[in-house]
N, C-alpha and C positions, 0 to 999 in steps of 0.2 A: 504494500500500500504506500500512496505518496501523497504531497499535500497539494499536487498538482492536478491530476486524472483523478488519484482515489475518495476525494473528498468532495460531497456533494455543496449545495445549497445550505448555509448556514441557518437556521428559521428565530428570531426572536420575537414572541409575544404570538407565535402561527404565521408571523409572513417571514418570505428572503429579506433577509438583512441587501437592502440595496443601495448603495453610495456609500457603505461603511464597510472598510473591508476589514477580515481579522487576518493580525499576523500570525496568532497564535490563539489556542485553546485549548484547555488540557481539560482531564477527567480523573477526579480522586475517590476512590471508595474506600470505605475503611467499616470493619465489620466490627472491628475491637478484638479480634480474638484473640483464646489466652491458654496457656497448656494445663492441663488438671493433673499431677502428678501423686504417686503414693507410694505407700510404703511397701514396698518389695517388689518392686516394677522399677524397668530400666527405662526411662524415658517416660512419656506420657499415657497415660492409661485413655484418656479423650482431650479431643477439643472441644471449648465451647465459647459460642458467639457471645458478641456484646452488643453494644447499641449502633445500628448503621448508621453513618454520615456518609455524604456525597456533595461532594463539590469540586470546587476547580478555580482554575485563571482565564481569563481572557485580555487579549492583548489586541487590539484596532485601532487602524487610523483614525484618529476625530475630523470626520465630514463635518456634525453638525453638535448641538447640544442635548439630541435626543437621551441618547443611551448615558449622557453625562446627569443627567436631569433626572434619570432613572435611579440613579447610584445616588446621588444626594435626598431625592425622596424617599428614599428605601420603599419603593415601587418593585410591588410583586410583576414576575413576568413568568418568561417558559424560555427552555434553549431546546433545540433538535439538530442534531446533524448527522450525515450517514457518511460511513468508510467504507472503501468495496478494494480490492484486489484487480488485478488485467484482466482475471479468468470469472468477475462480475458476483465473486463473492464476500460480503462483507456487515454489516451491521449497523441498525437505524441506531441513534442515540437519542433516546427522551426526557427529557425533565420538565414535566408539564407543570411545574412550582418551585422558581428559585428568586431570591433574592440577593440583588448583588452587593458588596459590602468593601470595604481598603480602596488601597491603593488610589488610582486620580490622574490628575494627564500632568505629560510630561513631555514641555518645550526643552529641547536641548538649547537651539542655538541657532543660529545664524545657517541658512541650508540644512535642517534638520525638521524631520519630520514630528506635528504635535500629535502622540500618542495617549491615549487612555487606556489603561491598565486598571482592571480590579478582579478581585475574587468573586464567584457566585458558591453559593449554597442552595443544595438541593432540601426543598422543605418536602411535606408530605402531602400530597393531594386529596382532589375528594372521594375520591378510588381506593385511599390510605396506602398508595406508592408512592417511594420517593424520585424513580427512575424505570425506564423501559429501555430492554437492551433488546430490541428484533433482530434474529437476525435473517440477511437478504439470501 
């Protein structure tokens, strides 16, 4: 997979993100797990879950003050986007409730591009998912 061919249409809020381009955008899950060990066992006897989070970075050119306007109102929205491989296999990403949080824009300088940068968090919808991973 590549960030050029493999990666579809970015979607925030249900439409393409259009005139705002992302540099980057990542995807963190974290389940909490943790190893249960005992006495006379070598290693761990189970795993067991903890509380799932989901969230991520995103990183885009500032077109406008939309998505910047979002981050300061702590404005719920949604992220989706799919990856696929040459051979047209790959995976929808859904976070139909996240709220974006950090970070901020950032003018370097003279010929440098102004970037906005923050974190999203996946909350839990009214489905009671925090994410859907399809895959294609």
């Amino acid at each position: 997979m590549n960030a050029v061919s493999g990666v579809g249409n970015i979607y925030e809020a249900g439409v393409p993100l259009t005139g705002t381009f992302i540099k980057s955008i990542n995807l963190d899950i974290d389940n909490a797990l943790r190893g249960q060990d005992a006495i006379g066992t070598m290693g761990f006897v189970g795993i067991a879950s903890g509380t799932v989070s989901v969230g991520g970075a995103v990183e885009m050119y500032l077109a406008d003050g939309t998505m910047y306007d979002k981050l300061v109102a702590n404005t719920s929205s949604s992220l989706s986007w799919f990856v696929r491989d040459g051979l047209g296999n790959g995976y929808v990403i859904t976070a139909d409730k996240v709220k974006f949080s950090g970070g901020g824009v950032t003018a370097g300088g003279l010929n440098q591009d102004v970037m906005l940068s923050m974190n999203w968090q996946g909350l839990m919808d009214s489905t009671g998912k925090t994410i859907a991973i399809d895959r294609l």
